[in-house]
N, C-alpha and C positions, 0 to 999 in steps of 0.2 A: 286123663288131664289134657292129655294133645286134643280130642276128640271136642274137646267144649271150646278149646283156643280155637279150632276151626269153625265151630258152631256161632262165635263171636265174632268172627271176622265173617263170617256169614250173611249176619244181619245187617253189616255196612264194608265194604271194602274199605273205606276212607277211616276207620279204625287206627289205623296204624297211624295215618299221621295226627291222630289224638297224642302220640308219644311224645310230639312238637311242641304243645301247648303251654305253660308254665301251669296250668293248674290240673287238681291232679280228677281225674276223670276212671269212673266205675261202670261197665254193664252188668246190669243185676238182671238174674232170670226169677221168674214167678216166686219159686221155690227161698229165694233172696241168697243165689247161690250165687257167686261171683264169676262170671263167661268172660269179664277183660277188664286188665288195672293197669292202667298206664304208668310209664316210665316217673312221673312228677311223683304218682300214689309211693311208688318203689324210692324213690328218694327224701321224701317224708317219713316214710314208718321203718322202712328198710325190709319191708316185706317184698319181696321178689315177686314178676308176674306169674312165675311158674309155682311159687307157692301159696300166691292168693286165689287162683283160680281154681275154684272147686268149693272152696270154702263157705261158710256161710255166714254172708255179716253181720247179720245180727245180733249171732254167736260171738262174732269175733272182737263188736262192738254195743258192747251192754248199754251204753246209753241211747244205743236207737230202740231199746226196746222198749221206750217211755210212750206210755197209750198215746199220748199226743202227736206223737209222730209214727208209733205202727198204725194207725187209727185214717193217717192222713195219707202213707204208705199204700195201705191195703185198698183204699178209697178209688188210689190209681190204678193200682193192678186191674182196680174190677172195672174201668170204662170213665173213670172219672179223670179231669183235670191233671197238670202238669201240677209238685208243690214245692214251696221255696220255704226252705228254712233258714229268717235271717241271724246277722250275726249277732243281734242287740239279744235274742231269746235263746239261739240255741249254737253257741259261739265255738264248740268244742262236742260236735259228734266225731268225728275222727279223730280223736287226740292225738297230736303230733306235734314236737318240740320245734322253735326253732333253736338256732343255732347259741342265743344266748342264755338259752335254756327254761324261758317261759314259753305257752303252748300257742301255738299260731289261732288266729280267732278266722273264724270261716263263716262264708255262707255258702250252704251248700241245697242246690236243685236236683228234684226227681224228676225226669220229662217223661213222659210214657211213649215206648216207639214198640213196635212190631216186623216179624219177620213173615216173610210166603205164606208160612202158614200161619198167620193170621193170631201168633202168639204173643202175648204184649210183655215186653222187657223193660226196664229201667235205664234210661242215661241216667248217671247220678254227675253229677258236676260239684267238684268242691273247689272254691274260690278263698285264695288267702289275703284276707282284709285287715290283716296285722299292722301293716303301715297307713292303711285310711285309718284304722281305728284308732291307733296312735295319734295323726294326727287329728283327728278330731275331737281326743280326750283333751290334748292340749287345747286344742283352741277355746275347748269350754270350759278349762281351765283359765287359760286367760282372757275371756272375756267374762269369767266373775272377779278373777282379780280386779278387771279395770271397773266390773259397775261397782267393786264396794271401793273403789278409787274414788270413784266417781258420785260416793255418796259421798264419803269423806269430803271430795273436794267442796261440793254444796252443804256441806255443813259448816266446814270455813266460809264459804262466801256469805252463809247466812248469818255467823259469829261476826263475819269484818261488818258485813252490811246495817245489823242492828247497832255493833258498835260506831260504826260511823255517824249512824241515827241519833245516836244519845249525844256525839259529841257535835255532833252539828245543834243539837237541839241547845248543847251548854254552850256554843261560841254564840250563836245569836240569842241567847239570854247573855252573854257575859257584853254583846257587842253594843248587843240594846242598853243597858244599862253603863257603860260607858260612854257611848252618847249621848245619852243624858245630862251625865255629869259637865260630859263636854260643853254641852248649851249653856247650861249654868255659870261653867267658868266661862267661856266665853262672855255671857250677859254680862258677868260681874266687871269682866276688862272693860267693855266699854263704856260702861258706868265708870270704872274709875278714870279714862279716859276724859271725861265730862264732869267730874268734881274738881277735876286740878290740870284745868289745862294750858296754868301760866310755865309751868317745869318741862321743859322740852327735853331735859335729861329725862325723867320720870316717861312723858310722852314717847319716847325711844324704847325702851323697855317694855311700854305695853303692846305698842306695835309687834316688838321682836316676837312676845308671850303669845299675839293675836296670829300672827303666821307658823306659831311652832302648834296652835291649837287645829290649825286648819290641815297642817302637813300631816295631823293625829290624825285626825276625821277622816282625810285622804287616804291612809293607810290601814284602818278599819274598816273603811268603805270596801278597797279592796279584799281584804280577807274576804268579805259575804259575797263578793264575786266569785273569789277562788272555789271556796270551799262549793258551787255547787257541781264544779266541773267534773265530769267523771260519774254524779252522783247516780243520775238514772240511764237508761240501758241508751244505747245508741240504736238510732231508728232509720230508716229509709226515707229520702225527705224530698222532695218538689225542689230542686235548685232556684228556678225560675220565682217561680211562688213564696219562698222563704226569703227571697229577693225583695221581693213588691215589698212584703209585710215589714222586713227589718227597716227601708229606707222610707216608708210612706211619710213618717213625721220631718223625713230631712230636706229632701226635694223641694226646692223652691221654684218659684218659674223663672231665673237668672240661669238656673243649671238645667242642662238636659242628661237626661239619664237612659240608656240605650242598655237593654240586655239581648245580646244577642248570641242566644244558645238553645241547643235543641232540646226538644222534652227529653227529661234525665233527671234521672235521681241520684243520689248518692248518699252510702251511708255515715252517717255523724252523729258525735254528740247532739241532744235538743237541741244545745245553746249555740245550734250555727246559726241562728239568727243573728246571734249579738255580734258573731264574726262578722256578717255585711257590714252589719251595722258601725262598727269600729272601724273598719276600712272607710265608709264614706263619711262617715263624721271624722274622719280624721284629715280626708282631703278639702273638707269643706273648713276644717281649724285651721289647717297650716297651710292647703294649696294656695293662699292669696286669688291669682289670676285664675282659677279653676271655673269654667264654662260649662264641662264637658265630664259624665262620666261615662264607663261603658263596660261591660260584664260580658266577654267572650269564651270561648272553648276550642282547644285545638286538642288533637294525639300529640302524643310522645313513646312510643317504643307501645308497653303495655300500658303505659298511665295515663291518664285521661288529664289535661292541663287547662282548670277554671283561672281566666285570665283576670283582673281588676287594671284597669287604665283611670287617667285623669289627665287633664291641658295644664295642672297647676305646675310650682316652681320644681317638682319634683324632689327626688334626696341626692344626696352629696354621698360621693361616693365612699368616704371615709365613717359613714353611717350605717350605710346599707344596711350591717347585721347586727350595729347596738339598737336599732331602733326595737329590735324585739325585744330587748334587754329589760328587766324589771328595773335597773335601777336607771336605765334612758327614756325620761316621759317629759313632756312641758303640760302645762297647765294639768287637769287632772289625770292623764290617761296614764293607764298602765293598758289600754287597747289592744297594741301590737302583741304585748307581751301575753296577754291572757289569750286571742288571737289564736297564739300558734300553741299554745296548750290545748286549748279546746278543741284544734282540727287533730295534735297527735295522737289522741286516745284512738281515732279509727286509723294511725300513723301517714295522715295526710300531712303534707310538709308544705310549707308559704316559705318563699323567700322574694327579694326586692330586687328586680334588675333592669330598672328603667333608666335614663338619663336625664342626667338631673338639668335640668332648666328646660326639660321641655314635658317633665308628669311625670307619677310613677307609674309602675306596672308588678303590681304582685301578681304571681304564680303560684297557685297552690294544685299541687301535685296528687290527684288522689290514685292511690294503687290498682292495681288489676283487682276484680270480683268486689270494691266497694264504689262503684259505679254500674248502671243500667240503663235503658228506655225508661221512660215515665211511665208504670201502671205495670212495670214487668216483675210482680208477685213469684214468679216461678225460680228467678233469680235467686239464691241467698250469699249474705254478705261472706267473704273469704277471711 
């Protein structure tokens, strides 16, 4: 037995510090008699080197004697190729426990090497991939978990999405059909307005009837605003461009209109049009003295800050934040209010911090990754 430990150390001096290695490492001769079993082999099976050497492993382990691998074995012996046996096929030829008593999964290589005399012997290498393969059962574990999350979850959005469908499809059948009515009473007031108009009591009352039918319409009207915010997906849009389009009908030649921002996109609901649009219709309702508007961009930290300016009477500081308010509008706007619904779906935020008598200045604040270059596709929104 001495006589073949010499014979193994023969073939490489550097043998010995195979004992170093964590993995446990075989020299098999022709015969598949075993010439050296390192220290890692000896602490896995608890076979000693002094009692594995001699032995025959084949013998000693019956599942390599599966044609598939004596086939690919022998192949080597005779002049052919190094072979790898991975651990997804052949996970358990050296059976060895670990410690919490299930069997360590291996990959294990034949390398073919030769001594002087020109005899060819076996490196066997056996690699313990018990913690790769752990992890990676989890992880394809959990990432089926998450695609049938992930089916689930699109089956809700396609349950909210149809329901939403049906019930938008009932509010503007229910909205349509109350404006109707609305006309109608209406018609009928001012007709009755005009059959008796010596009773200035009775005349007071239809008026009251004529502005409580109008604050209706106002408030129906808005719903068909509301309800389409959110509806379709949020897309990447031309700032500049969505600019032009929203204010073309407002621009008169009294007012100049100045955007001064670089090509840039930014993601939004569709309906950031009507955002422009409600900003400068709004300066042009209330700013009185208003000559001037102008659409800039500066940074801020990571946020990217689309500016709105105006020359008009500007807001009073006691307003600043009702003006977003649903229940703070003059004439018909709920503008502001709807405004800042429609930028928070992509959680872009507007707020008013100009001085008042000399314009205002909204700031709307878009986040880091929903803003880009204009045409910058590679981009996607965060």
């Amino acid at each position: 037995m001495s006589d073949r430990m010499e014979e193994s150390r023969s073939l490489d001096p550097c043998f010995t510090l195979y004992d170093m290695i964590p993995s446990g490492v075989i020299v098999l001769g022709p015969d598949f008699s075993v010439l050296f079993w390192n220290a890692c082999m000896a602490g896995w099976t608890g076979i000693t080197p002094e009692e594995a050497v001699g032995m025959n492993l084949f013998d000693r382990y019956p599942s390599l004697k599966n044609p598939a691998v004596m086939t690919r074995v022998n192949q080597m012996f005779s002049g052919g190729p190094a072979v790898l046996f991975s651990s997804m096929f052949h996970p358990h030829l050296f059976p060895c426990t670990l410690p919490n008593g299930t069997l360590r999964v291996q990959k294990t290589s034949f390398i073919p090497m030769s001594n002087h005399n020109k005899e060819i012997y076996a490196l066997v290498i056996i690699e313990d991939v018990s913690d790769l393969t752990r992890q990676v059962r989890a992880y394809r574990e959990m990432k089926k978990v998450s695609e049938r999350q992930l089916e689930e979850l699109k089956k809700a959005q396609d349950a909210v999405f149809q329901a939403n469908k049906k019930l938008n499809l009932l509010n503007s059948i229910t909205r349509h059909d109350i404006m109707n009515k609305m006309m109608v009473l209406n018609g009928y007031l001012y007709l009755s307005k005009e059959m008796d108009p010596g009773d200035p009591g009775i005349m007071s009352f239809i008026d009251k009837e004529i502005d409580a039918v109008e604050a209706i319409k106002t408030h129906i009207q808005f719903t068909g605003f509301y309800q389409d915010i959110g509806v379709k997906s949020a897309v990447w849009q031309d700032v500049a461009a969505t600019i032009r389009s929203a204010t073309a009908s407002l621009i008169t030649p009294g007012i100049t209109l100045t955007i001064d921002l670089p090509a840039m996109e930014i993601y939004a609901d569709p309906l950031l049009q009507k955002v422009f649009y409600n900003l400068v219709e709004n300066s042009i309702r209330h700013g009185e003295t208003i000559s001037r508007i102008r659409f800039s961009c500066s940074g801020s930290g990571r946020e990217c800050l689309i500016i709105y300016e105006d020359n008009g009477v500007g807001v009073r500081d006691d307003v600043k934040e009702k003006i977003f308010r649903r229940e703070f509008f003059r004439h018909t706007g709920f503008g502001l209010f709807l405004s800042r619904e429609i930028l928070a779906i992509t959680h872009i935020s507007i707020c008013e911090n100009g001085v008042a008598g000399k314009g205002v200045r909204f700031e709307m604040a878009v986040p880091e990754g929903a803003y880009r270059p204009a045409g910058d596709s590679t981009q996607k929104a965060v």
